[in-house]
C-alpha positions as CSV (number, residue, x, y, z in Angstrom):
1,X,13.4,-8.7,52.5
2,X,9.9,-7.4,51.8
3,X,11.0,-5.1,49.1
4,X,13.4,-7.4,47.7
5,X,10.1,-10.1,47.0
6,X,8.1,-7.1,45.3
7,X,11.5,-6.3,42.8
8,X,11.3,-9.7,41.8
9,X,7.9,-10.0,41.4
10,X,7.7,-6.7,39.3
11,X,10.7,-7.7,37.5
12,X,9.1,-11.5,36.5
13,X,5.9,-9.6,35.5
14,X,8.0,-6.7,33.0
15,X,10.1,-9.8,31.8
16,X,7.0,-12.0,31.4
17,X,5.3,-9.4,29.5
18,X,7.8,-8.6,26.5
19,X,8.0,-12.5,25.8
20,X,4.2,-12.3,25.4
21,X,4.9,-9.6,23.0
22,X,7.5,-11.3,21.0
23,X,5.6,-14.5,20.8
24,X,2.8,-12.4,19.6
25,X,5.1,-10.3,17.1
26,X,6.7,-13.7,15.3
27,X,4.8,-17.3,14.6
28,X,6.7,-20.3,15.9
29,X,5.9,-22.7,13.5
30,X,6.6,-23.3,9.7
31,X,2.7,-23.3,9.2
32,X,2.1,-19.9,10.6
33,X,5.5,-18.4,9.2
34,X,3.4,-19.4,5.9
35,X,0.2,-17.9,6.7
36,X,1.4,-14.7,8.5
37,X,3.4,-14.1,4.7
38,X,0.3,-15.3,2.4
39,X,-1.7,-13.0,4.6
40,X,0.4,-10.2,4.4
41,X,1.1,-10.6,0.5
42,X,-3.1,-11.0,0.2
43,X,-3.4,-7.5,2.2
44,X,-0.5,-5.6,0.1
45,X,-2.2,-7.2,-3.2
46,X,-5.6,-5.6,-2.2
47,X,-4.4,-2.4,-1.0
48,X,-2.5,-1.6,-4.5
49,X,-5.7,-3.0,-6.0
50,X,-7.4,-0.6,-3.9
51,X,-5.3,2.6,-4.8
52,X,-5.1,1.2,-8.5
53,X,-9.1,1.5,-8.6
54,X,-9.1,5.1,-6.8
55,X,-6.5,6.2,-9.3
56,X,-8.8,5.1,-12.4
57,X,-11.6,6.9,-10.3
58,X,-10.2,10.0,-10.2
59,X,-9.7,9.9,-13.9
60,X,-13.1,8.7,-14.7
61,X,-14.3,11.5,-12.9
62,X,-11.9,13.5,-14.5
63,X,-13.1,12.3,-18.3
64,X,-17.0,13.0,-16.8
65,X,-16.6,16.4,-15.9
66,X,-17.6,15.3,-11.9
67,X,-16.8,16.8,-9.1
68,X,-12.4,17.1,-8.3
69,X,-12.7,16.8,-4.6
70,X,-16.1,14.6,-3.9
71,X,-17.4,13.3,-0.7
72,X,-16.9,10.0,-2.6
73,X,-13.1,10.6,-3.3
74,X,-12.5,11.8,-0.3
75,X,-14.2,8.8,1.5
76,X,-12.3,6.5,-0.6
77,X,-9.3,8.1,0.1
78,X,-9.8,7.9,3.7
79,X,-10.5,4.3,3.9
80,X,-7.3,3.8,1.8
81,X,-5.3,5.7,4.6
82,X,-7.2,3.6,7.5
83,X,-6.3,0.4,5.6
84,X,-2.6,0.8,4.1
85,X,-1.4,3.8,6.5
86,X,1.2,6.6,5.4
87,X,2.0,3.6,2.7
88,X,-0.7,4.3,0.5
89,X,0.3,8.0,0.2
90,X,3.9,6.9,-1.0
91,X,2.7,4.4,-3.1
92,X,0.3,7.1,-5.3
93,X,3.7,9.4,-4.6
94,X,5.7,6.9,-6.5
95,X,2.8,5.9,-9.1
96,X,2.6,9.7,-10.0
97,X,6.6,10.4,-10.5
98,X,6.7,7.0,-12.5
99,X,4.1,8.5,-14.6
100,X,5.7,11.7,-15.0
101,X,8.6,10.1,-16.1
102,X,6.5,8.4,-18.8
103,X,5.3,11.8,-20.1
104,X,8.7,13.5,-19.9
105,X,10.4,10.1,-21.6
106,X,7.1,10.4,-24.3
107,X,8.0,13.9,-25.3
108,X,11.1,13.8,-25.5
109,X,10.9,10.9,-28.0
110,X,12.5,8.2,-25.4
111,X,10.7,4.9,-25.8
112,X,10.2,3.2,-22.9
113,X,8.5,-0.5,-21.9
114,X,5.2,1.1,-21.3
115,X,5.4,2.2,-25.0
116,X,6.8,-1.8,-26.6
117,X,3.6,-2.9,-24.4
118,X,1.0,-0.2,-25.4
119,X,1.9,0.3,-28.9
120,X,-0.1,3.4,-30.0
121,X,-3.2,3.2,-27.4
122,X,-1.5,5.1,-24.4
123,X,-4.6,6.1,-22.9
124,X,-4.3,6.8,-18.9
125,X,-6.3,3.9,-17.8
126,X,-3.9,1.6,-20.0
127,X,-1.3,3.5,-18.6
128,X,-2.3,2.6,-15.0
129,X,-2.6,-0.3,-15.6
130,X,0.5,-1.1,-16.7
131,X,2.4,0.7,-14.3
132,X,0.0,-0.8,-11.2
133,X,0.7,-4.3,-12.1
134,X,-2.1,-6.5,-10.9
């Protein structure tokens, strides 16, 4: 009998506990369906904000003759990987082969949208910035 009242009570507290989680996990209302998505929209807006600007660091130092691998960059790139996680690091991955694409596509004489929106001023800032839309 004994054991029998300490299964259910360990069972009602493991039970108990994933609910808690899943409440916590999903909003119940409309209100905070809205919220939790406007929040998570404003923090993927500011974190490709925030590689877009390290990106256009990197060249400005680049154009400056500055150090490659700074305590600066490297800071900024670590406060990129605390805020947006391994995302961040597939985000420049895919900004990097879209730009490579651009460069094979320019040589090869292929236009391409970047080119109908740049027209002849294809500098790498402008081309950031088209390609990280803000």
């Amino acid at each position: 009998m004994f054991e029998f009242i300490l299964l259910f009570i360990f069972f009602y507290f493991v039970f108990n506990s994933f609910s808690k989680r899943k409440a916590r996990r999903k909003p119940r209302t409309l209100d905070a369906e809205l919220r939790a998505l406007i929040n998570d929209h404003n923090t993927n807006t500011g974190i490709a904000l925030d590689i877009k600007r390290y990106l256009l660091d990197i060249i400005n130092d680049n154009n400056n003759d500055l150090e490659k691998f700074s305590d600066s960059r490297i800071n900024q790139a670590q406060h990129l990987l605390d805020r947006a996680g391994p995302a961040a690091f597939y985000w420049m991955g895919e900004i990097a082969a879209q730009l490579a694409v651009l460069s094979a596509a320019q040589i090869n004489g292929i236009p391409t949208n970047v080119n109908a929106e740049l027209r002849d001023g294809a500098t790498p800032e402008a081309v950031i910035d088209i390609v990280v839309k803000s």
